[in-house]
N, C-alpha and C positions, 0 to 999 in steps of 0.2 A: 675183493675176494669174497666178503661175505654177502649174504642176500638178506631182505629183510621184504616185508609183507608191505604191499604197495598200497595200504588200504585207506580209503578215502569216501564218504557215507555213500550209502548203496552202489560201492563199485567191489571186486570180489580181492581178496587180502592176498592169494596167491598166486604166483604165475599161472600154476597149471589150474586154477580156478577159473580162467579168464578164457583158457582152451575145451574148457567141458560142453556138451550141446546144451542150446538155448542162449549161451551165452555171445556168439561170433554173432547169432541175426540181431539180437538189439543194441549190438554195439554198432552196426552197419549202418546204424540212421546217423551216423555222423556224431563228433562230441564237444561240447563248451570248449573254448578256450580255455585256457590253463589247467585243463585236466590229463593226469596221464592215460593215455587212448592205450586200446588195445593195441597199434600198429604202434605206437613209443614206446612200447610194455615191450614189445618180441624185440625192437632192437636193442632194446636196452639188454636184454635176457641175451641175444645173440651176442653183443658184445659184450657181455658177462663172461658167456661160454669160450667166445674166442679169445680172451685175456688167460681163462684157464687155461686153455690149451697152448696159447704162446709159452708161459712157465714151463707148462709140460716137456714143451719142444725145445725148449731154451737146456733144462736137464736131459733132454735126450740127444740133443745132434750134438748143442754145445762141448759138452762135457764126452760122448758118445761112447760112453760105458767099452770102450775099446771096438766098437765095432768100427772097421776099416772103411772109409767113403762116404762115412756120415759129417764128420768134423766139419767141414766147409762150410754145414751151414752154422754154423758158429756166428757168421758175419751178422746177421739180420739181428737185427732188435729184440729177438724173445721176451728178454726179460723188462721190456716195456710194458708187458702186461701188469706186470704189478701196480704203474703210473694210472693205468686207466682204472684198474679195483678200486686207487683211492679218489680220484676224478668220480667215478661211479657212487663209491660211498658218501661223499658228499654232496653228491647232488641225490642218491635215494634218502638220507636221512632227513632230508629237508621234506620231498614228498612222505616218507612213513610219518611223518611228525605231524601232520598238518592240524589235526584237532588236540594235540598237545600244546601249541605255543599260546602260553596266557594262560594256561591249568594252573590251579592247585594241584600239587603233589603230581606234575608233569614229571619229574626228575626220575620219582621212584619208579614209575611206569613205563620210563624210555630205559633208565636201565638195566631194571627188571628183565625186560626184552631182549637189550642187547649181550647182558649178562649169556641169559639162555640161549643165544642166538651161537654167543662166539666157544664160549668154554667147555660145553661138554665136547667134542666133538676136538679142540685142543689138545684137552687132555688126555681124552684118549689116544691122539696120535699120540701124543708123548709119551704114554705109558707106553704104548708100542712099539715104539724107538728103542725105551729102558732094556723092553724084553730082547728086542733085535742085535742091542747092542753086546746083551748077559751072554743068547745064543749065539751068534756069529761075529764074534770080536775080531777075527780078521777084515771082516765086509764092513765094518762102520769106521769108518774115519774123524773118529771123534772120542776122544778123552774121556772118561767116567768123568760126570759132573760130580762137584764137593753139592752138602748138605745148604748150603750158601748159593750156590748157582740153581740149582733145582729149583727152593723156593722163591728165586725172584721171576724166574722162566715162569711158574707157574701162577704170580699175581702178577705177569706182564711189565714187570720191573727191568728197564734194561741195563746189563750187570755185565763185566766183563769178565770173559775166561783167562784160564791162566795165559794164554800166550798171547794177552790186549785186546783180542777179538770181541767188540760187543755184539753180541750172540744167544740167543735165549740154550737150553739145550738140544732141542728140536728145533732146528737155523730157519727153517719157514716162521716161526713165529718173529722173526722180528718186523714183518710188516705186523703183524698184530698189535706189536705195544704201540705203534705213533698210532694204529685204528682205535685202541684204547684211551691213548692221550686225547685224541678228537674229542669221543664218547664225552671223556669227563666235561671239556668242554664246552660242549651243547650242551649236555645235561645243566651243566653250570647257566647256560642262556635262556632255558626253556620256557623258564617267567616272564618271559618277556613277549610282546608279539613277536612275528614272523621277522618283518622286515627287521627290525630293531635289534632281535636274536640273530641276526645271520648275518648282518655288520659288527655286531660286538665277538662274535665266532671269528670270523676275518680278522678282525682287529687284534684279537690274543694272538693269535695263531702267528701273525704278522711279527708282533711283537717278542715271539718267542725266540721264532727266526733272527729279529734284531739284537735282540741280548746273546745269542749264542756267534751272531757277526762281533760281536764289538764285545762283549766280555768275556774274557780271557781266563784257563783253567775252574770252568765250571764242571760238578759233580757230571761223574759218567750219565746219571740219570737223565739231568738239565740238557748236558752238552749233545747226548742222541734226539733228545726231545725238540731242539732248535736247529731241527734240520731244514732246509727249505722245500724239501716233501712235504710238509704243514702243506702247504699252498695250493696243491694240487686239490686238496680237502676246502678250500677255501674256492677254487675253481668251479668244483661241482656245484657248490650252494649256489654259488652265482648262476649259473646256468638252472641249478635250479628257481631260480626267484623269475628268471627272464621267461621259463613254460608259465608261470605261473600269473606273469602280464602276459600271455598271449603270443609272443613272437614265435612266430614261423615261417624261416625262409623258405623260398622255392625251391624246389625238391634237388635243380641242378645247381644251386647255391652249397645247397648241404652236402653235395656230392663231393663238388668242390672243395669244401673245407675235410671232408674225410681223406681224399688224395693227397690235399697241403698235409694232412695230418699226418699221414702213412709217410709223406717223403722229408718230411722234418726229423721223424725218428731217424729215417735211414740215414741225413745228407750230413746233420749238422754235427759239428765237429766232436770228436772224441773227449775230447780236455773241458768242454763244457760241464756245468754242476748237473748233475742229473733233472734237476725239476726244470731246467730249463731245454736240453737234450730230450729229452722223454715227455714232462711235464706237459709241455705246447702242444705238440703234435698230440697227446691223451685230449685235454681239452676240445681238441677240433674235433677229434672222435666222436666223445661224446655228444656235443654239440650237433655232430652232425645226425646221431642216433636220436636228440631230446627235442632237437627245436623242429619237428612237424609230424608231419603223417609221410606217411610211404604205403606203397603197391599190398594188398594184401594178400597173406603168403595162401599158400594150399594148406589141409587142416593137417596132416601129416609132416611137412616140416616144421610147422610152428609151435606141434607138440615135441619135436625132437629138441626144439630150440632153447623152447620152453622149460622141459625137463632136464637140458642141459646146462642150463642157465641157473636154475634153483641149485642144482649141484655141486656150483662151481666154486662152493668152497671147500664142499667136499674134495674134488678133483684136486684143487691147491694142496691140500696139507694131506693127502693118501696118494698120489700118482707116485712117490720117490720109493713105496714100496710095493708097486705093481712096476716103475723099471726096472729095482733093485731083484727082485722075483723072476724077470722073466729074463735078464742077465745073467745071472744065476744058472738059469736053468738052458741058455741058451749056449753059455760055458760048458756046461757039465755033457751037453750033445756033443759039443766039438764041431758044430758047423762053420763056417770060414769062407771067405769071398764078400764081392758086393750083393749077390743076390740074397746071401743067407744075409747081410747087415741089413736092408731095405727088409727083408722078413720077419726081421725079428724086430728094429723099430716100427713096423704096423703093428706086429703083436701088441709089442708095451705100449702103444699109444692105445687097444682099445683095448686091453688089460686095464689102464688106467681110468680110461673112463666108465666101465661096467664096475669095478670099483666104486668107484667113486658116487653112482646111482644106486649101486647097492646098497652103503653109506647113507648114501640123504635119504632115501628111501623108508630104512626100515631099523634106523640108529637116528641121525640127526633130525629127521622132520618129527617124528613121533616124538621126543623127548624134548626139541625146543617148543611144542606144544604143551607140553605136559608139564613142562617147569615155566611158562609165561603166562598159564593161568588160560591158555586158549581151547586146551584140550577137548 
């Protein structure tokens, strides 16, 4: 869900860096093996954007704010996108890191970054939430947090509400605390070389999984922490390590593995644990978006792709209050029928997204520069 600067010595740090003129002709002469190319860069950013928007849609039809005719899609996998965020996030953290493994003082400088990458922009939903919740207590479905819940929601501590729910106070953040469990993680590894760091990350990660299979009434914190979502984080590095030897299958191999991918979400059974229902078919995804090159796009969609991809965590943690908005307001019209539900979920979907670019725009991107020292 979150994004992070893809920088690697004279290659450009951000997406839409990578989209500006001058830059599409000298990446055309073709690039090294295990470097991420401009054409892995946009799928990666495309399947960034379309994870966001799965979530989106997963709160929109899923749930379908009472619009009539939308429910049905309920079935498809939406909330699969979150599987690929964390599949994505560890496979980018391996690439953002790449002149950090073997640093001195590597730790402070990865988390410094991701510090500033994930929290401002948190918080603020949250605060938003508070306000939302102060204003329109009918429209929030959710309990005043105690003085107890708040602070652990807001150092990513997962904490349980009154009625057992482990739940930050703003419910998107609980993909956030296992992306923070990672964080510490790596950060924890980053002394070490690449390879060596990314087996010992697996290897915790593994391990956490294992003590929360086999030991019995562990703290709320531990027992959310040893979920088998770890792995999916453990997924990406590995895909990340394999660009980084080179491998690239052929372009209908990779095709292939994103079709397997798409219908493993959809086929495999419901009782399955999620990292294995979701998890696989994330992997293949990615996989299929990491391990080569592909067609290059026209400069127009790959700025859209681009800019929507940097967005996309924007998108995640503000789209509930561009559906909740534009429900709201599509109540208060009194319109009714399938045409007016198909109308008013277009609305909230690009409410959500102009949102959300407005967001990284001109709140998130200026300020994670500004507090990482990159300004």
């Amino acid at each position: 869900m979150q994004g992070a600067s893809y920088s690697r010595p004279g290659y450009p740090s951000n997406a839409l860096d990578w989209l500006r003129p001058g830059v599409l002709g000298s990446m055309a002469r073709g690039e090294p093996a295990g470097v991420l190319t401009l054409t892995r860069l946009l799928l990666i950013q495309g399947l960034r954007a379309a994870a966001a928007m799965a979530v989106v849609a997963h709160h929109l039809w899923h749930e379908a704010y009472g619009w009539p005719g939308l429910a049905w899609f309920g079935w498809l996998p939406w909330e699969a996108g979150v599987d690929v965020f964390f599949v994505i996030s560890g496979f980018v953290m391996v690439h953002a890191s790449a002149r950090l493994f073997g640093v001195a003082g590597a730790r402070g400088v990865f988390l410094r970054r991701r510090l500033a990458r994930i929290v401002p922009l948190y918080w603020a939903t949250t605060a938003a939430f508070l306000l939302a919740m102060g204003a329109l207590p009918g429209r929030v479905n959710t309990p005043w947090p105690d003085a107890a819940q708040l602070a652990a929601s807001l150092v990513f501590l997962p904490w349980a509400r009154p009625e057992g729910e482990v739940q930050p106070v703003y419910s998107l953040g609980w993909t956030l605390n296992y992306e923070m469990f990672f964080y510490a993680v790596f950060a924890l590894c980053l002394p070490l070389r690449r390879g060596i760091a990314v087996a010992a990350v697996a290897l915790m990660l593994g391990l956490a999984v294992l003590a929360g299979a086999v030991l019995p009434g562990l703290p709320v914190a531990l027992a959310f922490w040893s979920d088998p979502l770890l792995l999916e984080f453990g997924l990406g590095m590995g895909l990340a390590v394999l660009v980084a030897r080179g491998l690239a299958p052929p372009a209908l191999v990779r095709l292939g593995m994103a079709v397997a991918g798409l219908a493993l979400m959809v086929l495999l059974p419901l009782e399955w644990p999620r990292a294995l229902r979701f998890g696989i078919g994330a992997g293949l995804l990615v996989a299929a978006a990491a391990l080569g090159q592909a067609p290059r796009l026209p400069a127009m969609p790959g700025r859209w792709m681009g800019a929507l991809g940097d967005a996309s965590y924007a998108l995640y943690l503000v789209h509930p209050f561009a559906l909740r908005g534009v429900a709201i307001a599509w109540a208060t019209l009194g319109a009714a029928g399938p045409a007016a539900a198909w109308l008013a979920s277009t609305a909230a979907l690009l409410a959500a997204m102009a949102l959300a670019l407005a967001c990284h725009r001109w709140f998130e991107a200026p300020l994670t520069r500004a507090l990482a020292g990159r300004g």
